[in-house]
N, CA, C and O atoms as CSV, one atom per row, in Angstrom:
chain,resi,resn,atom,element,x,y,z
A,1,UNK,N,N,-6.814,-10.350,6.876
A,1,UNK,CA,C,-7.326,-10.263,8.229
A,1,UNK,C,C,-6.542,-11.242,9.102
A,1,UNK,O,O,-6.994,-12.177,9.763
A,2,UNK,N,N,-5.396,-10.877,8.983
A,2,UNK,CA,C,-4.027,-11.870,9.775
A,2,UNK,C,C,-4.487,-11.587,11.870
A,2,UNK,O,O,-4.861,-10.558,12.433
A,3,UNK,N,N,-4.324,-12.462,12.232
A,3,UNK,CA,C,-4.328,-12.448,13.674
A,3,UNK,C,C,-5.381,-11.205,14.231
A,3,UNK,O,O,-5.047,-10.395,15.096
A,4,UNK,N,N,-6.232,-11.219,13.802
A,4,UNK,CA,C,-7.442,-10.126,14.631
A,4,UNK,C,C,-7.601,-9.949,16.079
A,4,UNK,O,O,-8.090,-8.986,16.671
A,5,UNK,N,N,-7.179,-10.878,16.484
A,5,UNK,CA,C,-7.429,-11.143,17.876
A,5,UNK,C,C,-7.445,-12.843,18.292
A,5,UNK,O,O,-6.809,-13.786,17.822
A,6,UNK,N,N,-8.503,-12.763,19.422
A,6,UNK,CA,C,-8.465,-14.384,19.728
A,6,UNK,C,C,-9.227,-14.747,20.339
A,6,UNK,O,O,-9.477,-14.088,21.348
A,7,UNK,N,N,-10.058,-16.057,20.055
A,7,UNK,CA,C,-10.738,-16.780,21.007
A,7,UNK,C,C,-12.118,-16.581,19.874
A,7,UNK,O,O,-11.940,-17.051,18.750
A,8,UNK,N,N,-13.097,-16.084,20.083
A,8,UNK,CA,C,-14.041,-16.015,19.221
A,8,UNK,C,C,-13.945,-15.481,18.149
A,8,UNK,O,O,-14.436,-15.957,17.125
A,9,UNK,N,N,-13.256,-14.333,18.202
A,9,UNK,CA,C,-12.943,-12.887,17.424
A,9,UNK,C,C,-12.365,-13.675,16.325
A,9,UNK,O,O,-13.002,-13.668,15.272
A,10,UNK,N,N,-11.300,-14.336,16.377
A,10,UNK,CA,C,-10.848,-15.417,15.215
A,10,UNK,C,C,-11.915,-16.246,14.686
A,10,UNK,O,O,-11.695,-16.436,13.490
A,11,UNK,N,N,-12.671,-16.654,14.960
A,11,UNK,CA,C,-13.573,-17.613,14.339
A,11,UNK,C,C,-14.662,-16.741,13.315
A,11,UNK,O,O,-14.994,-17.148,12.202
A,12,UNK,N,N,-15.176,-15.358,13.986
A,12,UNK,CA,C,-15.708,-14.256,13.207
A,12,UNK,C,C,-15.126,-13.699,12.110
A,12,UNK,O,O,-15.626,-13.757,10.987
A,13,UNK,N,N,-13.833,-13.023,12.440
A,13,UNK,CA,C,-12.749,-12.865,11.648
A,13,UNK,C,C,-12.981,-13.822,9.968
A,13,UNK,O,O,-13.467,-13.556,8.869
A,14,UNK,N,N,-12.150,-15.289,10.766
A,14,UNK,CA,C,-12.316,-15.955,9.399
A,14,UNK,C,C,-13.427,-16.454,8.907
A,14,UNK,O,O,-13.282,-16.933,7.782
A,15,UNK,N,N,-14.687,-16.525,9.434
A,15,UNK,CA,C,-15.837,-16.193,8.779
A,15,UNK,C,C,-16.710,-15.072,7.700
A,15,UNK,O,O,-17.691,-15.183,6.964
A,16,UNK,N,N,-15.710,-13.898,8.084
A,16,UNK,CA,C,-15.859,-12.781,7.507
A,16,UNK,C,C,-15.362,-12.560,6.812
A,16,UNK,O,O,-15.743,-11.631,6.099
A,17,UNK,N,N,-13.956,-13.367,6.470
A,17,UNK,CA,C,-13.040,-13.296,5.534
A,17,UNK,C,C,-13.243,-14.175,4.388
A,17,UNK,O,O,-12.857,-13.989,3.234
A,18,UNK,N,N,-13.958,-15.243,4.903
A,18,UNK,CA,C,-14.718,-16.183,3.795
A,18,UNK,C,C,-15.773,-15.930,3.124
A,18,UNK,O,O,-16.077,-16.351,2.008
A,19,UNK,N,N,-16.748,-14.730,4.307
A,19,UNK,CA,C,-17.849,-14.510,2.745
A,19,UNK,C,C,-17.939,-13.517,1.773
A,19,UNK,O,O,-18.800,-13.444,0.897
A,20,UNK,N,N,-16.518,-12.353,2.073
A,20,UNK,CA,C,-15.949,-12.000,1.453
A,20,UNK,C,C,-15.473,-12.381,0.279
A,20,UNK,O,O,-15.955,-11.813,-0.701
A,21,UNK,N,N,-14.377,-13.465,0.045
A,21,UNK,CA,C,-13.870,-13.992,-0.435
A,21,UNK,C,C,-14.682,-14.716,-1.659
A,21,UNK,O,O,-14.228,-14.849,-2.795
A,22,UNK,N,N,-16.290,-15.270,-1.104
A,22,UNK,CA,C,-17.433,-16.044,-1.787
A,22,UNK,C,C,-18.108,-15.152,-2.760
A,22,UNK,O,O,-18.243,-15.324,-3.972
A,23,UNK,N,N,-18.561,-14.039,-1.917
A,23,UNK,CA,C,-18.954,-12.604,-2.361
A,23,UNK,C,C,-17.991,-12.237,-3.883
A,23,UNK,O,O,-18.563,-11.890,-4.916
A,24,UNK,N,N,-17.004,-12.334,-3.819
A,24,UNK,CA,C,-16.014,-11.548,-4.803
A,24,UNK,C,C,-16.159,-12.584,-5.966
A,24,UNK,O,O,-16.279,-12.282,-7.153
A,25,UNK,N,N,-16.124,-14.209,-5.304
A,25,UNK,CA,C,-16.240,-15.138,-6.274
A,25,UNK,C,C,-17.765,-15.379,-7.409
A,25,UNK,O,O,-18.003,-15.459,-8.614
A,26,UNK,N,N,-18.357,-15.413,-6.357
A,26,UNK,CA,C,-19.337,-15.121,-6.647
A,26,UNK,C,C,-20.010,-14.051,-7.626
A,26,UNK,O,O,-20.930,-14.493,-8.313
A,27,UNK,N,N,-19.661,-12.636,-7.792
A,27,UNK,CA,C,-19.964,-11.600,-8.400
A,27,UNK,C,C,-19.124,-12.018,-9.858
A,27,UNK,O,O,-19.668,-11.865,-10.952
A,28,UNK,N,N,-17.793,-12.539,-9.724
A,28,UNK,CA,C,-17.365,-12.478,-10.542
A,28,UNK,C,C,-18.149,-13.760,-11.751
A,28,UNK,O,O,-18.472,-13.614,-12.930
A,29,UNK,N,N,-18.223,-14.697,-11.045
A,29,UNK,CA,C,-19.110,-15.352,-11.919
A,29,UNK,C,C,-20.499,-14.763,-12.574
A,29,UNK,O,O,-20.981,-14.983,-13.685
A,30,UNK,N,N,-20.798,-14.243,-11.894
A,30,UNK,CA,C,-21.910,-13.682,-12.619
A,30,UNK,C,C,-21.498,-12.400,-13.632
A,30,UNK,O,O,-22.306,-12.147,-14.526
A,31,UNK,N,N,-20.762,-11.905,-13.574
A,31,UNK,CA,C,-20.394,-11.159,-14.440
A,31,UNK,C,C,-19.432,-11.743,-16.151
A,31,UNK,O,O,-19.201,-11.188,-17.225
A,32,UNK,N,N,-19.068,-13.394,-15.436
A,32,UNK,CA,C,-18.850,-14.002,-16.304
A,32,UNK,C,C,-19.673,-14.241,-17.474
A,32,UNK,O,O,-19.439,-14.031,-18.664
A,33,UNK,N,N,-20.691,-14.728,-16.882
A,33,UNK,CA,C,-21.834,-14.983,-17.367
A,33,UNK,C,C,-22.934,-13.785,-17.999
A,33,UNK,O,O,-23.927,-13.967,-18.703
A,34,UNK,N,N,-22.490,-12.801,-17.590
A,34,UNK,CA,C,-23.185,-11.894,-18.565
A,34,UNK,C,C,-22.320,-11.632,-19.798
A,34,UNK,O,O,-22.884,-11.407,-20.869
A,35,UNK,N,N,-21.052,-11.647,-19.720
A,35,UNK,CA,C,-19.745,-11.330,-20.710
A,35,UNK,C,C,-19.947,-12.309,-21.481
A,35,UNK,O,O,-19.721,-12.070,-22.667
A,36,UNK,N,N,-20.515,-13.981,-21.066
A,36,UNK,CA,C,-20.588,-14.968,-22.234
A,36,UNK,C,C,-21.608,-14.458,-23.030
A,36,UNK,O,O,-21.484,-14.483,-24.254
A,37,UNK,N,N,-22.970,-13.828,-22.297
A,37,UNK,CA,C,-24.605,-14.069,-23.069
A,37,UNK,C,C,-25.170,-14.731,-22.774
A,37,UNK,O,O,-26.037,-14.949,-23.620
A,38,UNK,N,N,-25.293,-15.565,-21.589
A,38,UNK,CA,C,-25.968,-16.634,-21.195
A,38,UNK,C,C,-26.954,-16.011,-20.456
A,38,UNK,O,O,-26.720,-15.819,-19.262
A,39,UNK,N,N,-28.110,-15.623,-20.967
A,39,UNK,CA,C,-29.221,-14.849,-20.235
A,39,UNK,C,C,-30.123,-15.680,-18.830
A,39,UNK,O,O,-30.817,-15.278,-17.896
A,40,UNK,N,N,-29.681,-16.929,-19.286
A,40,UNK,CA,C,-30.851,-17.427,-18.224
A,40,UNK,C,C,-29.740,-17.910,-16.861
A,40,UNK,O,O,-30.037,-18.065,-15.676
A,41,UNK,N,N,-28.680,-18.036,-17.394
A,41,UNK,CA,C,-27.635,-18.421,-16.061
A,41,UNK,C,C,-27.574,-16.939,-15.445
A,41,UNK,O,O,-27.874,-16.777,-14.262
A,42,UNK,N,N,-27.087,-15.588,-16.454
A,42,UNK,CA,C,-27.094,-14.202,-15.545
A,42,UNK,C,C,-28.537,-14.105,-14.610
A,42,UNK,O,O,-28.386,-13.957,-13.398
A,43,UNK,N,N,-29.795,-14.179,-15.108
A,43,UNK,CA,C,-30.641,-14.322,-14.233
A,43,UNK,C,C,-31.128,-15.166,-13.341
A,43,UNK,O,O,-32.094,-14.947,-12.610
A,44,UNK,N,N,-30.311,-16.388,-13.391
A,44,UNK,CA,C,-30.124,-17.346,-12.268
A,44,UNK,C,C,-29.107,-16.666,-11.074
A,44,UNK,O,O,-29.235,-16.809,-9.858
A,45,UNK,N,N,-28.405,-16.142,-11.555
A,45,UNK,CA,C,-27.115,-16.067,-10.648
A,45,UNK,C,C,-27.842,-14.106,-10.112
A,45,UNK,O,O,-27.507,-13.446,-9.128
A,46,UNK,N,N,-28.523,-13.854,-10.858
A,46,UNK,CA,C,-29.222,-12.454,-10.393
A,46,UNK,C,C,-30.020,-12.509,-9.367
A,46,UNK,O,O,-29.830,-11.812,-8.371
A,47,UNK,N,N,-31.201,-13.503,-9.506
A,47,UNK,CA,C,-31.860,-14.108,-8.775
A,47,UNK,C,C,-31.420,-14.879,-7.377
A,47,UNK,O,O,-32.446,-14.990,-6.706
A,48,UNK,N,N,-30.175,-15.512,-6.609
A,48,UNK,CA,C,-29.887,-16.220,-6.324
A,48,UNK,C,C,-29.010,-15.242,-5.274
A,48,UNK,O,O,-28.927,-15.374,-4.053
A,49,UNK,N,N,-28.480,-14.381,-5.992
A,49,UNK,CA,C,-27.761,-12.674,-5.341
A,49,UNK,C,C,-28.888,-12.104,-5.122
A,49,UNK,O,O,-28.546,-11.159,-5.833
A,50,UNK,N,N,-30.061,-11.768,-4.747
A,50,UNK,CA,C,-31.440,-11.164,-3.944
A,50,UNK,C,C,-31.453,-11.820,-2.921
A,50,UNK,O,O,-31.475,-11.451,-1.747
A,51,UNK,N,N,-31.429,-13.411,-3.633
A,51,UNK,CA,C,-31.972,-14.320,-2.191
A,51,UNK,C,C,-30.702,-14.409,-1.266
A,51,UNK,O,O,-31.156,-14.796,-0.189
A,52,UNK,N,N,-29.413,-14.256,-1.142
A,52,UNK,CA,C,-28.726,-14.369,-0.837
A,52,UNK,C,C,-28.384,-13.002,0.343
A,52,UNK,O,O,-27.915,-13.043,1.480
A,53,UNK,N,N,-28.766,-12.052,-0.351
A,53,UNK,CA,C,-28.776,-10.854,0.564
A,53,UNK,C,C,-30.133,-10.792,1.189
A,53,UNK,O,O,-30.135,-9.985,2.118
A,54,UNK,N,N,-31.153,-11.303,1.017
A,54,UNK,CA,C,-32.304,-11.004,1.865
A,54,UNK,C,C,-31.937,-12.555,3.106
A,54,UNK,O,O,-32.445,-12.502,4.226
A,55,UNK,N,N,-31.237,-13.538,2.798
A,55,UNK,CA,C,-30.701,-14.464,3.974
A,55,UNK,C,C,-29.629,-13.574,4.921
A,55,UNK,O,O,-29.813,-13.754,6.124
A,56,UNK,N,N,-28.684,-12.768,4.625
A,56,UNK,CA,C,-27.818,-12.175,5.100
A,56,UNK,C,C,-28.597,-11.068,6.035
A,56,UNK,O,O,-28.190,-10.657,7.122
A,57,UNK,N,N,-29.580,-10.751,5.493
A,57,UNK,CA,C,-29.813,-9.595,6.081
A,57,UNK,C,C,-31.178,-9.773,7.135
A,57,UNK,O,O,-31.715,-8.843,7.736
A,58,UNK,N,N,-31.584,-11.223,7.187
A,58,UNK,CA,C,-32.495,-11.765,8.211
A,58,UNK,C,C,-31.055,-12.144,9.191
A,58,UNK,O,O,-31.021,-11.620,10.305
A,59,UNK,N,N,-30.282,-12.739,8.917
A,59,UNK,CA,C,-29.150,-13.420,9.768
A,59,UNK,C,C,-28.796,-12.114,10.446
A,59,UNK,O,O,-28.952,-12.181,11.665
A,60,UNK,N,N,-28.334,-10.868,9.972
A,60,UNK,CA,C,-28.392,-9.888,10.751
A,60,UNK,C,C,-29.066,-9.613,11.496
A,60,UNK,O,O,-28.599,-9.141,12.533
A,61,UNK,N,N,-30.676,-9.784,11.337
A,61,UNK,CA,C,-31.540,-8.921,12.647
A,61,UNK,C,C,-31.524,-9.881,13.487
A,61,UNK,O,O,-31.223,-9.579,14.642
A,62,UNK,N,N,-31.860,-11.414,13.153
A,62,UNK,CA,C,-31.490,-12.441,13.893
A,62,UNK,C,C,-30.444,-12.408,15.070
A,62,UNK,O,O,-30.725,-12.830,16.192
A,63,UNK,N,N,-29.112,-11.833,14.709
A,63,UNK,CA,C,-28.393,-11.522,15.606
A,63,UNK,C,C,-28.351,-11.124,16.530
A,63,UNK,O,O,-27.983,-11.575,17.615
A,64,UNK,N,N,-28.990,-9.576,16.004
A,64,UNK,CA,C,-28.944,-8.338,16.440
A,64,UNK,C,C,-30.264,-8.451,17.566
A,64,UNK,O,O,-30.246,-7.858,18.644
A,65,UNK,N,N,-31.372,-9.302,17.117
A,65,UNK,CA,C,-32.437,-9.767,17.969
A,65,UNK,C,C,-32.103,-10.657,19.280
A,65,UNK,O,O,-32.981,-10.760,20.136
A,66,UNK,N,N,-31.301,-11.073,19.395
A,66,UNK,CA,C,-30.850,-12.133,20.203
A,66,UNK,C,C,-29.769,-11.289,21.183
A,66,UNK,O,O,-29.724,-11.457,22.401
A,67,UNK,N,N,-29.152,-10.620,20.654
A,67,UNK,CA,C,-27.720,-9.639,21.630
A,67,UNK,C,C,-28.996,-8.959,22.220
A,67,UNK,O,O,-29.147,-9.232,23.411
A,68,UNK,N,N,-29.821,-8.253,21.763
A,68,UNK,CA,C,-30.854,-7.682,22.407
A,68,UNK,C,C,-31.751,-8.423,23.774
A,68,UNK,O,O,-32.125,-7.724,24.716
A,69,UNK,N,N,-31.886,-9.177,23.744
A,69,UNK,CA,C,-32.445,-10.166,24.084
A,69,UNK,C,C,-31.982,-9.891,25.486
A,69,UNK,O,O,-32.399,-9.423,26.546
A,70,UNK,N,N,-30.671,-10.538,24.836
A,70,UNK,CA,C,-29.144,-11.097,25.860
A,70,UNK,C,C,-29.486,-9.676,27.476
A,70,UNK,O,O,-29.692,-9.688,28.690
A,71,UNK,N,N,-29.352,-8.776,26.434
A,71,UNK,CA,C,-29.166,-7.319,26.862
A,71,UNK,C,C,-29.938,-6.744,28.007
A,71,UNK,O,O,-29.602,-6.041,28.959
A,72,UNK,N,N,-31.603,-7.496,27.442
A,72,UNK,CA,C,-32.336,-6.998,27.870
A,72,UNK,C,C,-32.797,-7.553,29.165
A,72,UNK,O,O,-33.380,-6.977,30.084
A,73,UNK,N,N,-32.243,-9.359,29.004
A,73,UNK,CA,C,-32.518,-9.725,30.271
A,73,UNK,C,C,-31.714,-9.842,31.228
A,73,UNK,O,O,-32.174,-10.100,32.340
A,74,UNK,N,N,-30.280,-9.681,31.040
A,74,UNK,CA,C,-29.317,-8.833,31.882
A,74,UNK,C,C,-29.753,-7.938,32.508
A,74,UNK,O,O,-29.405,-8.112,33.676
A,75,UNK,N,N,-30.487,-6.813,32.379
A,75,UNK,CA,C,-30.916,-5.364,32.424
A,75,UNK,C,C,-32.218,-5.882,33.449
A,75,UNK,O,O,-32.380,-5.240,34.486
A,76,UNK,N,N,-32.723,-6.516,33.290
A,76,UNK,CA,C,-34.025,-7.329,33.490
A,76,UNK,C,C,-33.555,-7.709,35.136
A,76,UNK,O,O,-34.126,-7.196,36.098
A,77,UNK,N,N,-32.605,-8.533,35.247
A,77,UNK,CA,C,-31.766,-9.342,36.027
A,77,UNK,C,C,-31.233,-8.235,37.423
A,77,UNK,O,O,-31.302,-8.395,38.641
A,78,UNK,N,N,-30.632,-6.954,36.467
A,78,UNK,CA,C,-29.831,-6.423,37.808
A,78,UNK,C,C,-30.643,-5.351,38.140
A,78,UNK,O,O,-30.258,-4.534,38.976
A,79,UNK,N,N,-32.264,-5.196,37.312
A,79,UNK,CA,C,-33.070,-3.901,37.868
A,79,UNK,C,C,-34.319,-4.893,39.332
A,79,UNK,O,O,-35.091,-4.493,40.203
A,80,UNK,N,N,-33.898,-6.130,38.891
A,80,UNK,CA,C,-34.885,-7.042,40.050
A,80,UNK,C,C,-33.667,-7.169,41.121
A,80,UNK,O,O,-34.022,-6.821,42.247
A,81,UNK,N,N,-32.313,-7.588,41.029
A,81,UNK,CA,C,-31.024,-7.307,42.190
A,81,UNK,C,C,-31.243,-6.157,43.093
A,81,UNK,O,O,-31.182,-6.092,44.320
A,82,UNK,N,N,-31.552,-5.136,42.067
A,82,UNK,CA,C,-31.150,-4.061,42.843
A,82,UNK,C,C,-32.409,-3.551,43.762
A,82,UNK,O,O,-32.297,-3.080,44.894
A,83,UNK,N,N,-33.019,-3.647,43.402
A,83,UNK,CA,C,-34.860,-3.503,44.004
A,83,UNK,C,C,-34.602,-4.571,45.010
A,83,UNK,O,O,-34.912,-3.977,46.042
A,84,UNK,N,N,-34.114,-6.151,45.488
A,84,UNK,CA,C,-34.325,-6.445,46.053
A,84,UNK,C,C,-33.111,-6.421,47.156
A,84,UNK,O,O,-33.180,-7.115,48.170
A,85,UNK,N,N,-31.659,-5.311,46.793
A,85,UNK,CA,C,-31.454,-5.273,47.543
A,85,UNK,C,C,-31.626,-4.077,48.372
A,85,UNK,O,O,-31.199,-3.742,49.477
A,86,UNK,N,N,-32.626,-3.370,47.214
A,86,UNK,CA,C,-32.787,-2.204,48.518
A,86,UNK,C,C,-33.837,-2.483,49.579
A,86,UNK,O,O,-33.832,-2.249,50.788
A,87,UNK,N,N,-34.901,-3.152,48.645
A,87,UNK,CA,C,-35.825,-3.579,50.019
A,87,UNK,C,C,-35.471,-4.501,51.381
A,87,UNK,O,O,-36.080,-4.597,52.447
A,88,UNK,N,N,-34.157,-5.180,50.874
A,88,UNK,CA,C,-33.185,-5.957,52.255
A,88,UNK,C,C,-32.768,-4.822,52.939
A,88,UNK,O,O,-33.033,-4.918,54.138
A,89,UNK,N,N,-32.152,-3.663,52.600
A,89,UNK,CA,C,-31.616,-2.648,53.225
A,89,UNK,C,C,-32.579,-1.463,54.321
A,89,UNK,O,O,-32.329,-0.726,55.275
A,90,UNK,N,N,-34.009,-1.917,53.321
A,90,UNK,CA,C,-34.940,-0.878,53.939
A,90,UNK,C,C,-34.777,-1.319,55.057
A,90,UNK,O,O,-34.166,-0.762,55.968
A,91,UNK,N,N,-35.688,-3.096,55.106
A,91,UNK,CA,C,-36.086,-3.825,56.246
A,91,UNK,C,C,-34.871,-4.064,57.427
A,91,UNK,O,O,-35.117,-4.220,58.623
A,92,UNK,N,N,-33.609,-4.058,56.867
A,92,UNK,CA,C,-32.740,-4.033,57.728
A,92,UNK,C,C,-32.361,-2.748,58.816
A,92,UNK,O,O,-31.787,-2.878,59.897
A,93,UNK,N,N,-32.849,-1.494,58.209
A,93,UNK,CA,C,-32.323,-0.448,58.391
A,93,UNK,C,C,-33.960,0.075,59.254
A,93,UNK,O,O,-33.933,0.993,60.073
A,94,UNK,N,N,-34.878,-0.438,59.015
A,94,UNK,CA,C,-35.975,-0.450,59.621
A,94,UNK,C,C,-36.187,-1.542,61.131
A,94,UNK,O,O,-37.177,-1.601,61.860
A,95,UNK,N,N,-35.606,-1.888,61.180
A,95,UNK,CA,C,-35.151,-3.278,62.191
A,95,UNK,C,C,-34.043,-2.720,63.035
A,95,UNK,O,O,-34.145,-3.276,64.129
A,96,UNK,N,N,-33.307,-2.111,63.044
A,96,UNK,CA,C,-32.151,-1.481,63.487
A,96,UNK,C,C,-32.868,-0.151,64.220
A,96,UNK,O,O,-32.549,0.141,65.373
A,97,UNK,N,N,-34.000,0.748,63.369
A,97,UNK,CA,C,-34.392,1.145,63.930
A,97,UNK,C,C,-34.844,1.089,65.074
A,97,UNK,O,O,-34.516,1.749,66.060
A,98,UNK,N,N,-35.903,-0.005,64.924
A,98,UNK,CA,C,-36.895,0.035,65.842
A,98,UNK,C,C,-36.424,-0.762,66.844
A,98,UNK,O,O,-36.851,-0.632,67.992
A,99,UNK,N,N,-35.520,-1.646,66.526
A,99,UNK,CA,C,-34.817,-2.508,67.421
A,99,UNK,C,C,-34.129,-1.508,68.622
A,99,UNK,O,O,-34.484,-1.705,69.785
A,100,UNK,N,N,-33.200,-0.497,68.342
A,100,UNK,CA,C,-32.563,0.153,69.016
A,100,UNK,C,C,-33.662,1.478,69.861
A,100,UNK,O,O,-33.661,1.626,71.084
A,101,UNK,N,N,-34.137,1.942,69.333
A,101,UNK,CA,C,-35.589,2.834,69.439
A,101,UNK,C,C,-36.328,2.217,70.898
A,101,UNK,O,O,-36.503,2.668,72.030
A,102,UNK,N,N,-36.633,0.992,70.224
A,102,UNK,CA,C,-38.122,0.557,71.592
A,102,UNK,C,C,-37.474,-0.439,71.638
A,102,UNK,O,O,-37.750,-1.451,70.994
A,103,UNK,N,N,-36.193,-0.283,72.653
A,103,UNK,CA,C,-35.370,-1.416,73.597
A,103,UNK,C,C,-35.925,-1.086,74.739
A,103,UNK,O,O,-36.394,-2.062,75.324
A,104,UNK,N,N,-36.087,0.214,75.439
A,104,UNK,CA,C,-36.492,0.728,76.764
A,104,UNK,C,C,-37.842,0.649,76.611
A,104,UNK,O,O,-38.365,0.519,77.718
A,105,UNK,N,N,-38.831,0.676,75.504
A,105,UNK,CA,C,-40.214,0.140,75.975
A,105,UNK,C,C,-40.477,-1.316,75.855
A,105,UNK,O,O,-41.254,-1.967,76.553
A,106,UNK,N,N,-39.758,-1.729,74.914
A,106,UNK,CA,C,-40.013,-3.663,75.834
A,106,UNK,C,C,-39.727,-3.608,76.662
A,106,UNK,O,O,-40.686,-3.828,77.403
A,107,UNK,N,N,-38.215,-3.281,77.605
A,107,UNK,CA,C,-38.039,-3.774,78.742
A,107,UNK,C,C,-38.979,-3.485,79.801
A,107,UNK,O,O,-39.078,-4.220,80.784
A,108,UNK,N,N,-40.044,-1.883,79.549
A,108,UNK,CA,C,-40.869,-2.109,80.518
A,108,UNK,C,C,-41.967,-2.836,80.186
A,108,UNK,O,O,-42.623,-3.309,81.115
A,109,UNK,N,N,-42.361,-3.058,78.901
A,109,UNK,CA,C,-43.603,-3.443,79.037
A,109,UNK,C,C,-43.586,-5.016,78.746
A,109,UNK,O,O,-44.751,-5.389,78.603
A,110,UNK,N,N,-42.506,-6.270,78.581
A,110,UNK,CA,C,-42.169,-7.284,78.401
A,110,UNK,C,C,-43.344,-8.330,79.577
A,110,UNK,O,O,-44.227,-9.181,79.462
A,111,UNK,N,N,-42.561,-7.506,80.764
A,111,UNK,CA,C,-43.528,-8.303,81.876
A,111,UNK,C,C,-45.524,-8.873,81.809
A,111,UNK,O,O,-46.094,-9.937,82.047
A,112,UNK,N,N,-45.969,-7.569,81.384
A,112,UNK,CA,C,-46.982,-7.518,81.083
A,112,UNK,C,C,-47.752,-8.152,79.402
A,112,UNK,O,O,-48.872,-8.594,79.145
A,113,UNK,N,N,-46.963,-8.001,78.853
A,113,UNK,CA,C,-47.064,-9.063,77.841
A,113,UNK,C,C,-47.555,-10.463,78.456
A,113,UNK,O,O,-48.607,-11.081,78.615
A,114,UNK,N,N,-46.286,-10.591,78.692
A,114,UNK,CA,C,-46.427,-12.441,78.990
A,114,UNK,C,C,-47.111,-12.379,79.891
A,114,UNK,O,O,-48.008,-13.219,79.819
A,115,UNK,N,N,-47.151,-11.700,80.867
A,115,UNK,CA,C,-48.953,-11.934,81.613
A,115,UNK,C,C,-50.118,-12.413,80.607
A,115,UNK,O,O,-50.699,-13.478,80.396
A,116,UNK,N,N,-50.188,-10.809,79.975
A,116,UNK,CA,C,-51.395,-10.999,79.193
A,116,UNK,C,C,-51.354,-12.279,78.387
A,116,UNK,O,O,-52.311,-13.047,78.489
A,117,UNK,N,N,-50.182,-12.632,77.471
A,117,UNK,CA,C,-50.825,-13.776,76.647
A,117,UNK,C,C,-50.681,-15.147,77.648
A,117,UNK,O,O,-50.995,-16.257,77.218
A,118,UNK,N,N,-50.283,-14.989,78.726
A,118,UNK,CA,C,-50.644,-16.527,79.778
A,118,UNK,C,C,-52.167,-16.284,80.115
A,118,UNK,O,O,-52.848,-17.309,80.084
A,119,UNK,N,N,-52.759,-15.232,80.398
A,119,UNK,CA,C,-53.978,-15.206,80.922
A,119,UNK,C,C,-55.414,-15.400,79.384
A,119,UNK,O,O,-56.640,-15.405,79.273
A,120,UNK,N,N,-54.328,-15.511,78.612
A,120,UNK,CA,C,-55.171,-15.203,77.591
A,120,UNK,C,C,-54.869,-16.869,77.104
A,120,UNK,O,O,-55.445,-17.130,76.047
A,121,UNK,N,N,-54.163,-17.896,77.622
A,121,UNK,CA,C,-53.680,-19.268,77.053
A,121,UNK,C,C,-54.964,-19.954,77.978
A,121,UNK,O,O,-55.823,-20.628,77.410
A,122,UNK,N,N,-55.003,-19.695,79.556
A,122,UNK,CA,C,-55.485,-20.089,80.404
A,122,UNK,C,C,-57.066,-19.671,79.670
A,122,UNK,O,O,-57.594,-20.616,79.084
A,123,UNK,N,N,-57.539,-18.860,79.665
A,123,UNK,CA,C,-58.996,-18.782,78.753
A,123,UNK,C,C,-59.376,-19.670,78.470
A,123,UNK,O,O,-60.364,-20.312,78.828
A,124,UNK,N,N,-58.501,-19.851,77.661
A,124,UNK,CA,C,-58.789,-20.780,76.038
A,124,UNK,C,C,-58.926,-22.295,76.412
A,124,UNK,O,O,-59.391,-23.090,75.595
A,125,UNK,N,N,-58.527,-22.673,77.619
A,125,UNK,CA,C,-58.193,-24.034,78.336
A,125,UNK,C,C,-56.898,-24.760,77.652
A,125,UNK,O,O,-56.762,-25.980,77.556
A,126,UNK,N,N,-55.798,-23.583,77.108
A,126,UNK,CA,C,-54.680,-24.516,76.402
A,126,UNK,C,C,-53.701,-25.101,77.462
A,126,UNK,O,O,-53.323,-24.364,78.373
A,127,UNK,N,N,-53.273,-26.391,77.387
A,127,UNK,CA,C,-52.821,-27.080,78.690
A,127,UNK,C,C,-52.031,-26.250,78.110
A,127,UNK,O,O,-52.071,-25.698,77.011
A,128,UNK,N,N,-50.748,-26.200,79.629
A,128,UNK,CA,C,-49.660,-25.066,79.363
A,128,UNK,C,C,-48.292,-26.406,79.326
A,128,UNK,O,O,-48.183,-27.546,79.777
A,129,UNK,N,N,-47.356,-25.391,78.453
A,129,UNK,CA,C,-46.489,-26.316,78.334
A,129,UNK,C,C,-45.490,-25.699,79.108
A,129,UNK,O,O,-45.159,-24.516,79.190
A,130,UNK,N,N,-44.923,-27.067,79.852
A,130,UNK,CA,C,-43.165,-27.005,80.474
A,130,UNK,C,C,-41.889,-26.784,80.147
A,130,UNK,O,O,-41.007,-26.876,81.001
């Protein structure tokens, strides 16, 4: 597994190439050990190859649980982006509306406004400000 790539991919690579390598060593010893007769070392080394693949194969979902994860809150991330940029777009595009729409009814009815809420300050006895 010469030059796989680079940057992480190498570090996987020769990780993969090592438990390979352990794997092969490994089997072979135990097969040593059945070829001697040594019953309680073959079932040490039998025993030890279960536990060894049931660690491998938690380290897998482990992984595989976590890229998920990764995945999901990415996914998580750009379905709340996108929702909030459409609701910027609504309100913008709703604002534009109405902005352009009822320009000619503020301008008539502006005057009368500020009447009403001066006559409605004066009520209240709010000193008026300068």
């Amino acid at each position: 597994m010469e030059n796989v790539g680079s940057g992480d991919g190498d570090a996987i690579a020769k990780a993969l190439e090592m438990g390979v390598a352990y794997y092969i060593y490994f089997m072979a010893l135990l097969d040593a050990a059945d070829v001697l007769g040594i019953p309680q070392l073959t079932e040490l080394l039998s025993d030890l190859a279960t536990f060894l693949l049931i660690v491998l194969a938690a380290l897998v979902v482990l992984v595989v649980g976590f890229d998920i994860a990764i995945a999901t809150n990415l996914f998580t991330a750009f379905i709340a982006a996108f929702f909030g940029a459409l609701a910027l777009a609504v309100a913008i595009g709703i604002g534009v509306a109405v902005g352009l729409g009822g320009r000619d009814y503020v301008a008539e009815n502006i005057d009368e406004w500020v009447d009403s809420a001066v006559s409605a300050i004066k009520e209240d006895n709010v000193p008026e400000m300068e």
